[in-house]
Structures are given as structure tokens and as C-alpha cells.
C-alpha positions in Angstrom: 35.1 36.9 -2.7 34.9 35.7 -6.2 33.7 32.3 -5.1 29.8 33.9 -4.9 30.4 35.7 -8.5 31.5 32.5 -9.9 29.0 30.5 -8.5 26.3 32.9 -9.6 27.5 32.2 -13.3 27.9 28.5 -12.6 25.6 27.0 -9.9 27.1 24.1 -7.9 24.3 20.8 -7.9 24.6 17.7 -6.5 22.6 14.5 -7.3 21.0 15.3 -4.0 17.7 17.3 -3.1 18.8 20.9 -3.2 19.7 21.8 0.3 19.7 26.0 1.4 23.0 27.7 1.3 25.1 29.9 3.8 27.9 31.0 4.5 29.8 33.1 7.7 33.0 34.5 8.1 36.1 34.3 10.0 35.4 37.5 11.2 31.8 37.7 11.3 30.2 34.2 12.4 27.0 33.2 10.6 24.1 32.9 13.1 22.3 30.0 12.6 18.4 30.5 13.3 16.9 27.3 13.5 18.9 25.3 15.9 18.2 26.2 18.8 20.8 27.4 22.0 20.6 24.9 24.7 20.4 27.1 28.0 20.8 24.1 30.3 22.9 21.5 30.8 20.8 18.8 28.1 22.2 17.2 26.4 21.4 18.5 22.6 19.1 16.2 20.1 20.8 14.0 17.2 19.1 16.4 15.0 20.6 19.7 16.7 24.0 17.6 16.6 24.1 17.3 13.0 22.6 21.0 12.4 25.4 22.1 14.6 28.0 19.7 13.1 27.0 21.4 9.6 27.0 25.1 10.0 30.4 24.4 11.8 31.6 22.6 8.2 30.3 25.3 6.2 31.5 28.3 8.1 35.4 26.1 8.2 34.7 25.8 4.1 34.1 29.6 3.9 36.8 30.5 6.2 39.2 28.7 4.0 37.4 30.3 0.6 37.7 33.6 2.3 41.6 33.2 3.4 41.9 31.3 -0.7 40.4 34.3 -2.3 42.7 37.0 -0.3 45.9 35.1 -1.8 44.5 32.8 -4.6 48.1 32.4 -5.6 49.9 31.8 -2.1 49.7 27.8 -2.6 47.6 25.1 -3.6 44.1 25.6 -1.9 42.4 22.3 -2.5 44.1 20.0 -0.2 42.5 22.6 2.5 39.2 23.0 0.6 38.3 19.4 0.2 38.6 19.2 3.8 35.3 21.0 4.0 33.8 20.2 0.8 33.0 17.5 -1.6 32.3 17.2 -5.3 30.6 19.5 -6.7 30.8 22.3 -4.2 34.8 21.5 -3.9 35.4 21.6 -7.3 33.6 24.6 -7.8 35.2 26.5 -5.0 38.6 25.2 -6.3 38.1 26.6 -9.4 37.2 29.4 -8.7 39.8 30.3 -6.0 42.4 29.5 -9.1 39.9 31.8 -11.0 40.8 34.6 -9.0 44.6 33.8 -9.3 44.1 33.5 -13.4 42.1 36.5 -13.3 44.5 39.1 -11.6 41.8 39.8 -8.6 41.6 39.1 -5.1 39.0 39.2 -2.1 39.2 42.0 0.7 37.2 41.4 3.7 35.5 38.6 5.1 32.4 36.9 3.7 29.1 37.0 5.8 26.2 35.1 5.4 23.0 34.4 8.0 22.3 30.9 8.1 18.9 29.1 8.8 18.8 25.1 9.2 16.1 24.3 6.9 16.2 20.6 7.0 18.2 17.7 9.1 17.8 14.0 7.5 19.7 11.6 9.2 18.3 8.5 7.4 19.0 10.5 3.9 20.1 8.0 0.7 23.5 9.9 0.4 24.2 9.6 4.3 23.0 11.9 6.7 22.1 15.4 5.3 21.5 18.8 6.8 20.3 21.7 4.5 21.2 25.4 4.8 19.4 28.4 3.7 21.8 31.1 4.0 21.6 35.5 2.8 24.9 36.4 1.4 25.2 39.9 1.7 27.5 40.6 -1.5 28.7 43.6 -0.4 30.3 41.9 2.7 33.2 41.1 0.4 35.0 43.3 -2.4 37.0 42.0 -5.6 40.1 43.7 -6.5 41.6 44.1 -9.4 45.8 43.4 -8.4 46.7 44.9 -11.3 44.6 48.6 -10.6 43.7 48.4 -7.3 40.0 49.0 -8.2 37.1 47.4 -6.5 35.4 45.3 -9.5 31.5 45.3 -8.6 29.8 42.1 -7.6 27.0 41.8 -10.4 24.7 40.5 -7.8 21.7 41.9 -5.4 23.1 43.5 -2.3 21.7 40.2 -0.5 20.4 37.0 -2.1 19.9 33.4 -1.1 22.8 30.5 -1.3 21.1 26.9 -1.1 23.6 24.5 0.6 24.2 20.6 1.9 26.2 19.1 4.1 26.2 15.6 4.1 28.2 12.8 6.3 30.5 10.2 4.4 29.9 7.9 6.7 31.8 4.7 4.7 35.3 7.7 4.7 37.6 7.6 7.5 36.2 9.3 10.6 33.0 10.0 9.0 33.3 13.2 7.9 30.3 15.7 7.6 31.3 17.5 3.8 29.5 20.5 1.8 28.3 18.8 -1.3 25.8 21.5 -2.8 26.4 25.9 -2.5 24.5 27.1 -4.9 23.7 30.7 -4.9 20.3 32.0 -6.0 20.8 35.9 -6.8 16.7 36.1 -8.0 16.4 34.7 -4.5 16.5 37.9 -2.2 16.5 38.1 1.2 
């Protein structure tokens, strides 16, 4: 997908401590390693709430990336985008997505990404954050060139870190959990 190219040139910050990144895949769900399965019936922790809450927001953003970057020019994307995401990771993955359109390319396959809940804040300044470490494995994903047909190469390490956040608006309507930081860090291997 040209969403983890793009971001590699461009880097997606918020005001916000740096959170990990990850990402999953329609096809191939991310598997978050630090929030643990509840077995029994209890009843999970605020903390495991939000973790959960969050990998389920970033895996719905890059589902959506994913399904933008396979038909950038189908429709308008960001409506569905900024459902997931908030400024700066929307913008970025908005642009980019119209990138791919501008650019004559599109994504084939599904994006995966192995996700790690590295941190869960619920008292954080911006509303309640949760940070994500996730590996993109690059190759997960190809670019095509419409025009040829021909696979463009990723210009990235086979697998390398994305740093991610998910906070909660909690002063929007229904309190929405939002990606506000995917970052990716290709001299961050993994």
C-alpha cells in the first residue's frame, strides 16, 4: 500500500508523546501481544478495554487504507478514513490514498502488521491514549504501476517498526477512540 511508502517519506506526528505503530489487515488480523486473552468469564480491566478498543480502531483505519489504496480513485476516501483517524494520521493517510490515484499506482494485497500495546493512559492530557508498536512487513503489500502492470518496489526493510496512537475524543459525539499518530520507522527493524 502506498500509505507505508508515503509515510516513510513524510512521518505522521502529533503534539502528543509518540505512541508505537501497527497495523493488520482485512485479511490477515494483527495480533496484539500485550493485552492479554481473557480465558474466563472476567470481566476485562479499563486498561485491556481501551488496548482492545484501540487495535480494533487501528486495524478498521487500515482496512479502509488497504480497500483506499486498491481503488484510490473509486470515490472520495476521507469521509471513511476520518472515521478511524484524526489529524495528522488522517490527513496523511488521505493524502496519500489521493497519492496513489495522482500517481497511476495501486495496492494488491492486504497490509499486515503485528501489533504490541506498549502503553494505555487513561488520564492522558489529550484524552485517554493507548500506544501501539506495530512490524509492518513491507512486502505484505505490493504497488502497481496501472499504467505497466509492474510491481514498483517498496524502498523500505522487509519489516520495520510503525509508532502509533489512538486517543479518545471524549468532548466529540459518542466519544470516539481516533488514530492520531502512524508514524513508520524504517531504521527501526523488527
Amino acid at each position: 500500500m502506498l500509505l507505508p511508502a508515503f509515510l516513510a517519506l513524510t512521518g505522521c506526528t502529533a503534539e502528543t508523546e509518540s505512541p508505537q505503530s501497527s497495523s493488520s489487515s482485512e485479511a490477515t488480523p494483527s495480533r496484539p501481544s500485550a493485552v492479554p486473552s481473557t480465558t474466563t468469564s472476567e470481566t476485562p480491566s479499563p486498561d485491556e478495554q481501551a488496548a482492545q478498543t484501540a487495535i480494533e480502531t487501528f486495524e478498521g483505519l487500515l482496512q479502509i487504507s488497504d480497500a483506499a489504496s486498491r481503488e484510490p480513485n473509486a470515490r472520495d476516501w476521507e469521509p471513511e478514513i476520518r472515521r478511524y483517524a484524526a489529524d495528522p494520521a488522517a490527513l496523511l493517510t488521505v493524502q496519500s490514498v489521493r497519492d496513489y490515484g495522482t500517481l497511476g499506482l495501486r495496492q494488491d494485497g492486504d497490509s499486515v502488521v503485528d501489533l504490541q500495546v506498549t502503553g494505555v493512559d487513561l488520564s492522558g492530557p489529550e484524552g485517554p491514549t493507548v500506544r501501539i508498536t506495530g512490524c509492518y512487513d513491507s512486502q505484505s503489500a505490493r504497488t502497481i504501476n496501472v499504467a505497466t502492470g509492474e510491481v514498483v518496489p517498496p524502498g523500505t526493510p522487509p519489516h520495520y517498526v510503525w509508532d502509533i496512537a489512538v486517543v479518545q475524543f471524549m468532548a466529540e459525539p459518542g466519544e470516539p477512540w481516533l488514530v492520531t499518530r502512524l508514524e513508520p520507522l524504517p531504521d527501526r527493524p523488527c
